[in-house]
C-alpha positions in Angstrom: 6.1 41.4 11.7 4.3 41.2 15.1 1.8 44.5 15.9 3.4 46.1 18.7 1.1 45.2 21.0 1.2 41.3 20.7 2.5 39.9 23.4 3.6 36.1 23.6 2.5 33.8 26.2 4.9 33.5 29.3 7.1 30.3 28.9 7.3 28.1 32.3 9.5 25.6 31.5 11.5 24.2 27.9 13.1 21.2 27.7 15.2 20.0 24.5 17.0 16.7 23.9 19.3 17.4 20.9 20.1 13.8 20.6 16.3 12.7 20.3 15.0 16.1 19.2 12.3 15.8 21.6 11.3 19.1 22.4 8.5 20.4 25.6 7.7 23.6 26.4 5.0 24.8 28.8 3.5 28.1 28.8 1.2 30.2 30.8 -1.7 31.6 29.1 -3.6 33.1 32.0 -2.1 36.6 32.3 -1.3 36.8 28.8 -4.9 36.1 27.0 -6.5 38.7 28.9 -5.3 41.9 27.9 -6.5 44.8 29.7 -8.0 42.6 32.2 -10.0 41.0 30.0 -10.2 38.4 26.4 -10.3 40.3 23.6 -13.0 38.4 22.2 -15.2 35.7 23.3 -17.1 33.4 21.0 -20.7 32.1 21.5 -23.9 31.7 20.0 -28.0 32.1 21.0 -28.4 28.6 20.5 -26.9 25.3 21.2 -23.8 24.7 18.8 -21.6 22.0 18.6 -18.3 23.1 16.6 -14.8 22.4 15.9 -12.5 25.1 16.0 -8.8 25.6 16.2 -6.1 26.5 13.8 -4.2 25.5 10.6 -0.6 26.0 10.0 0.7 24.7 6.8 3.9 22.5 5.5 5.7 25.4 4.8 5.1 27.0 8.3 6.7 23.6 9.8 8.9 22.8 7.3 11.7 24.4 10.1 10.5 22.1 12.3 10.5 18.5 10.6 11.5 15.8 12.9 10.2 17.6 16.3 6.7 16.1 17.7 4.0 17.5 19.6 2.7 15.4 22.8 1.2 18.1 24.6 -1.1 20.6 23.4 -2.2 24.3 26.0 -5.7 25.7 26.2 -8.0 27.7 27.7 -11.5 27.1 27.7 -13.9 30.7 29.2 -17.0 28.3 30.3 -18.4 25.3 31.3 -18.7 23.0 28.1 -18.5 19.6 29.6 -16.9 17.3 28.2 -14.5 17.9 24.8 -12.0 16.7 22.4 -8.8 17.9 21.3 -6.3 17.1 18.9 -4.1 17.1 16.1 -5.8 16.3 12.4 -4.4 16.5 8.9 -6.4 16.9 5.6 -10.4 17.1 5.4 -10.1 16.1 9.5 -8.4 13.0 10.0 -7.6 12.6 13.6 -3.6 12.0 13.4 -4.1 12.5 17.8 -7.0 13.1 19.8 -7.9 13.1 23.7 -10.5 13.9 25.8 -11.1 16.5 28.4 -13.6 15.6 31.1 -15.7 18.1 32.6 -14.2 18.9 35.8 -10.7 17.9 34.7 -10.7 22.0 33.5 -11.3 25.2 35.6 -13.1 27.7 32.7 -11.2 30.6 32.3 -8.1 28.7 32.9 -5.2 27.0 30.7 -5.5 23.0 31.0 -2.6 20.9 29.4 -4.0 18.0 27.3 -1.4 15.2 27.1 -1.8 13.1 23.5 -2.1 9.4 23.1 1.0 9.5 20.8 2.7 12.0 20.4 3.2 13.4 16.6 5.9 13.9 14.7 6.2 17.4 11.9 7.3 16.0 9.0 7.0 19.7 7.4 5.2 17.7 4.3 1.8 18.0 5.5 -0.7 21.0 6.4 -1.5 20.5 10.8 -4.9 21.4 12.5 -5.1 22.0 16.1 -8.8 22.7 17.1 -11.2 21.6 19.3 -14.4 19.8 19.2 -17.5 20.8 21.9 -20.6 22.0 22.7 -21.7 25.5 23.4 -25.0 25.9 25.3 -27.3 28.7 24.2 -26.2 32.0 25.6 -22.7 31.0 26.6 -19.5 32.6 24.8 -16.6 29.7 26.3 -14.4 30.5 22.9 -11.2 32.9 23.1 -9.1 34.2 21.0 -6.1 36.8 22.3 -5.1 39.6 20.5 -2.3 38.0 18.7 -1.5 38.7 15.3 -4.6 38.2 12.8 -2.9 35.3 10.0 -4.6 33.5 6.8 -5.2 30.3 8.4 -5.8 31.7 11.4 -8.9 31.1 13.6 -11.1 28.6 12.0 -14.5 27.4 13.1 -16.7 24.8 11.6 -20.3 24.8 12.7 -23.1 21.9 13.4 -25.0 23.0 10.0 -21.5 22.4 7.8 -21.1 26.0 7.6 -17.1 26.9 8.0 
């Protein structure tokens, strides 16, 4: 059950092609991330970091969704970071689809749309990572999470020094 609060981001567009079972939505996270008029929490550190950070959903959490693929992946990004990967990965990190987002390609504080080289395909056997990889300068907080509902598996963060 969803806290009462939560409130989903605002779907723009859906498209589903029963035949294929190619499915694309697109969503707007701008008004939705910032509750209150601001993010609920911003992540950052005093020094440089370079970390990878996203979030896990498991084979059982996609098993409803075997034969669907993802070719599109939303973010939002709260400062300059220059240049950064995103992606889909599988177990201990393998990149299953990964693309980069050049600096100026993004406006900070705004959702960016990150089209995959291939697009992947849920076969509801396998545990999914979508995270990010980039570089935080010193002093800098360009990580968000909403206030959406806190899950095991939810945010994760690895950092430069192997810590997770």
């Amino acid at each position: 059950m969803l806290p009462e609060n939560y409130r989903a981001p605002f779907i723009e567009n859906a498209m589903f092609d029963e035949k294929s079972k190619k499915f694309e939505v697109s969503w707007s996270m701008d008004a939705e991330i910032k509750h209150y008029n601001s993010p609920a929490y911003l992540i950052g550190f005093d020094e440089d970091m370079t970390v990878m950070t996203g979030t896990k959903f498991t084979a059982t959490e996609l098993a409803n969704l075997k034969g669907y693929s993802i070719g599109r992946l939303t973010g939002l990004i709260y400062e300059e970071v220059g240049d950064f990967k995103i992606g889909i990965y599988g177990a201990n990190g393998a990149v299953i689809a990964e693309t980069t987002i050049a600096s100026g390609i993004y406006t900070p504080g705004y959702t960016f749309y990150a089209e995959l080289p291939t697009a992947v395909e849920i076969t509801g056997e396998e545990d999914l990572y979508i995270a990010y990889t980039l570089t935080m300068t010193g002093g800098s907080s360009p990580l968000v999470i909403d206030e959406g509902p806190l899950v095991e598996n939810g945010a994760l963060i690895s950092l430069t020094n192997g810590a997770n």
